[in-house]
N, C-alpha and C positions, 0 to 999 in steps of 0.2 A: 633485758635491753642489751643490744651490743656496745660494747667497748670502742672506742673511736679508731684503737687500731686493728680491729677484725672489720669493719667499716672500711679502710681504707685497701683492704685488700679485695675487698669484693666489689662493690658499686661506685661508677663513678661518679664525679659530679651532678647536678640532675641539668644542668645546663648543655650540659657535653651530649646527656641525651637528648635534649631536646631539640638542639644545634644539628644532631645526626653525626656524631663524631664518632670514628670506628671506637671498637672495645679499646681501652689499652690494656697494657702488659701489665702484671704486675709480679713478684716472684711467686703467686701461686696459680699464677695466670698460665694461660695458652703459649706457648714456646714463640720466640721469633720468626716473622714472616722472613718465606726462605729466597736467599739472593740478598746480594748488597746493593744501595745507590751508591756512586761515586762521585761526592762534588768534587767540582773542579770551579775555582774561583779565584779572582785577583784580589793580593793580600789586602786591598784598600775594601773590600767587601768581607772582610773575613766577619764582622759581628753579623752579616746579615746573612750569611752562612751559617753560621754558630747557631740563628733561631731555626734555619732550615731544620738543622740537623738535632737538634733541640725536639723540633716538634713530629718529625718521623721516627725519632728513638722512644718515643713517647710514647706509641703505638705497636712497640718490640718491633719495628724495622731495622737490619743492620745500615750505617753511615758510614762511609770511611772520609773521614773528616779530618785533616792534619792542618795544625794551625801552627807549624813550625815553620817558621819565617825565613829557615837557612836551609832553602831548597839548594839541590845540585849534588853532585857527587856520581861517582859508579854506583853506588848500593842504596842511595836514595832513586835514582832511575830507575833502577832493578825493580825495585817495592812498586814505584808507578807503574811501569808498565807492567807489573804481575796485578794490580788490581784492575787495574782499566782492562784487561784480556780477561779477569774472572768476574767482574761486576755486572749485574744484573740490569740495572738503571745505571747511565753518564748522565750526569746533570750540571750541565756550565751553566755557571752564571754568571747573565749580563746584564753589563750595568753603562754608565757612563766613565766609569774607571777603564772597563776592559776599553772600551771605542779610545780613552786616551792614550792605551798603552800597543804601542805599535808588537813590542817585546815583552813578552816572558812567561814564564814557566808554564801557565796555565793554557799556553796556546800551543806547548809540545803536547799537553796532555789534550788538548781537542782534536790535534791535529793525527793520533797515537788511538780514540776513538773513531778518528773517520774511518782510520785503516781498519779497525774491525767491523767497521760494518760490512767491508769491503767483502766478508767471508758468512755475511749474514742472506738468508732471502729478503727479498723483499718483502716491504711492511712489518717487519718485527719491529716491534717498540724496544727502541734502545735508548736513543738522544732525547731526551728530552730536557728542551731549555730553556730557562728560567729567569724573567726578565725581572728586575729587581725595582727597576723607577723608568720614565715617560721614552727608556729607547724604543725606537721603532724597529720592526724587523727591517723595514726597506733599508735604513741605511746602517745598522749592524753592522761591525767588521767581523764575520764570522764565515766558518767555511760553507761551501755552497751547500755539503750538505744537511747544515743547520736546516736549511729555507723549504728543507722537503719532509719536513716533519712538521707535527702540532705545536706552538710554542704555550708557553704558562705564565701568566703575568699575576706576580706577587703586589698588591699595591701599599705603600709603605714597607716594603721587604716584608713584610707578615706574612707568614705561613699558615692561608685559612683551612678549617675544615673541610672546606670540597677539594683546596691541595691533597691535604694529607688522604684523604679518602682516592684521590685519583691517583696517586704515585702506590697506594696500597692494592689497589685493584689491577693496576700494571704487573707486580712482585708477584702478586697472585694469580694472573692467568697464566693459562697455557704457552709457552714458547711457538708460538706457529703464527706464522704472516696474518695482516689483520684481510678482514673482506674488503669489496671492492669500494662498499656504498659507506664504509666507517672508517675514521683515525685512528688507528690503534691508542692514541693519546688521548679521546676525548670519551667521557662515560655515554650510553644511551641515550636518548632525546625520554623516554620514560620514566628513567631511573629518578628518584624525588632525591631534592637539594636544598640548599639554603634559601636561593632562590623561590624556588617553590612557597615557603614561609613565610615571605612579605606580603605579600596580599591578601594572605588570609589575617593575616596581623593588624594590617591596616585596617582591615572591614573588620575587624573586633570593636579597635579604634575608635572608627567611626560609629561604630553601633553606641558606644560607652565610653566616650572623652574621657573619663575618669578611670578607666581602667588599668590600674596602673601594674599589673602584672604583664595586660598587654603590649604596656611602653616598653616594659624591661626588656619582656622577650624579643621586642622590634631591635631594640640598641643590640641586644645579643648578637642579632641575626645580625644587621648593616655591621657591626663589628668585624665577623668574620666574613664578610663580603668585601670588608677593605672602604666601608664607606665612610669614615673618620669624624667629620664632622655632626651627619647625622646622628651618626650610632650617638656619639656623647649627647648630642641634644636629647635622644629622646631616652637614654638613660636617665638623665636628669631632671625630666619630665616625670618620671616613677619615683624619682626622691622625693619630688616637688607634693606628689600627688599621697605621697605616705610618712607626712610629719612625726617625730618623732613622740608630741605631745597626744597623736590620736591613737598611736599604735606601737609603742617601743620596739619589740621584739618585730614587726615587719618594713620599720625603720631601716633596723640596723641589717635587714634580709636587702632590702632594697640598696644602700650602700654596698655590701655585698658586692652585687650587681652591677652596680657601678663600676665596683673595683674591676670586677673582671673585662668591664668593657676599655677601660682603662690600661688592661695588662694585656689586649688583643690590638690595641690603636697605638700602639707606641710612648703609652704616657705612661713609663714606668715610676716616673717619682710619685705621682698623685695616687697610684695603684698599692705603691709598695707604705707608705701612710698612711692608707684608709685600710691597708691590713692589720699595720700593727695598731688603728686605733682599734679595732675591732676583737682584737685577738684579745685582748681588756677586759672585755663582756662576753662573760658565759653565755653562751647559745647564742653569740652572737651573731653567727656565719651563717644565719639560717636561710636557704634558699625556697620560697616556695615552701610545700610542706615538711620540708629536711630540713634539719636540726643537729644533722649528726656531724657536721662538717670541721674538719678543726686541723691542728698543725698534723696530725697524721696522715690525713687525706690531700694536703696540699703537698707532700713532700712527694708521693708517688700521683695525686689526679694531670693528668694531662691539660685541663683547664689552666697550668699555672705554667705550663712549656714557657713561654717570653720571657717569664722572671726566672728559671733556672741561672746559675753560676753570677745571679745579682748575688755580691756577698753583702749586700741589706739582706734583702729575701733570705738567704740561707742564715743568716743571723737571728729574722725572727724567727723561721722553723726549729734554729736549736740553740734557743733561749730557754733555760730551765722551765720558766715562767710561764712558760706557752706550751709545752710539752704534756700538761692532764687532758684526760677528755674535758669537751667542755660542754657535757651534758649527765 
């Protein structure tokens, strides 16, 4: 039987697989995807940046991500515009902060991206921008040529699987103009998604109201769709449906689950307490038929990106007490 930490190097979550979440990285993993993204964001977005960047590092993408609030200078310029001329992906993010702020820093740095596109062909994917809550592109205060490119809408700033999968597949192709009939920003109309997942979900569902692996997986899926309120309900339809009195050990699978849909919606506090109650009970993390899950695998799986630099989260990861396999 594997050790929880030979586990955590190898396999990810089973949820991650089944989400369709790329590989991630891990140190005995695949080297990082090559080319940097550049966010570019105003400081009043900086946490919603932070998950950005969070959940593409997750996946060995490089970020160049600066949360130092004392922008300006000669040799702080210097550094911007040497990344914005070497970065691979620009990615502003907008919000209702940027539309308030007529002025600042982040709008030299978009303005410092146009000009290379300036030296680019047409249709290279470069700009890509990332709207964070309900702005519209029509009235955007962004340069024009934000408007001629695919935009990306995070819904609760959450960074879902088909994000991260679309900004991966951008790093990874070829540098050459997109075709006439395609966005260079948008995947295949073939290519299978999260999307795709709900309605075969649902006709499970329906097939077997009681199914409560197929609740889980639905909360999964609308989760990483950004659907919030759903997702939680029918999360909690699979707790509802897996008492703890008829089945302990897929109780505490089902919580789980929860948790995770919890740590994808933005409810970090109900997420980060139904971890540590769980961390309590050996084998308790079990998802589905995995069992191996425990503080080893949450410190490097990509499933746990939202809760990174929560110093609860990294509290319970390295809490002596939590630290044995817990199988």
């Amino acid at each position: 039987m594997r050790l929880g930490r030979d586990f955590a190097s190898q396999t990810p979550h089973p949820i991650c697989q089944l989400l369709a979440f790329p590989t991630p990285v891990t140190p005995s993993g695949p080297s990082p995807t090559a080319g940097a993204v550049f966010l570019s964001y105003a400081r009043e977005d900086a946490e919603a940046a932070r998950r950005i960047a969070d959940a593409l590092r997750a996946f060995g993408m490089e970020v160049w991500f600066d949360q130092n609030e004392l922008r300006g200078g000669d040799s702080w310029d210097a550094k911007i515009r040497k990344q914005i001329k070497e970065c691979a992906l620009f990615m502003p993010v907008v919000s209702a902060h940027t539309q308030e702020r007529g002025e600042g820093y982040f709008r030299r740095e978009w303005k410092l991206a146009v000009e290379r596109t300036g030296d680019m062909a047409a249709g290279i994917a470069f700009v890509l921008p990332v709207v964070i809550d309900l702005t519209t592109e029509a009235d955007a205060l962004v340069p024009e040529e934000f408007m001629r490119v695919q935009w990306t809408r995070l819904s609760g700033a959450l960074p879902s699987a088909e994000f991260v999968a679309q900004v991966k597949r951008l790093l990874e192709a070829p540098r050459k103009p997109a075709g006439p009939t395609r966005s260079a920003s948008l995947p295949a109309a073939s290519e299978p998604g999260l999307a795709g997942l709900e309605p075969n979900l649902r006709a499970d569902i329906k097939r077997d109201p009681g199914d409560h692996g197929a609740w889980m997986r639905l909360g999964g899926v609308l989760a990483m769709l950004g659907q919030k309120d759903e997702a939680l309900r029918s999360a909690r339809r699979a707790v509802e449906l897996t008492p703890e009195t008829h089945d302990r050990i897929y109780a505490a699978g089902r919580r789980a689950g929860l948790a995770f849909v919890q740590t994808w919606t933005g409810e970090r506090d109900a997420a980060i307490t139904a971890y540590a109650a769980l961390l309590c009970q050996a084998g308790s993390l079990m998802f589905d038929d995995n069992p191996e899950l425990n503080v080893h695998v949450m410190k490097v799986d990509p499933c746990f990106a939202p809760l990174r630099n929560d110093p609860r989260f990294e509290a319970l990861l390295n809490d002596p007490k939590n630290n044995a396999p817990l199988f």
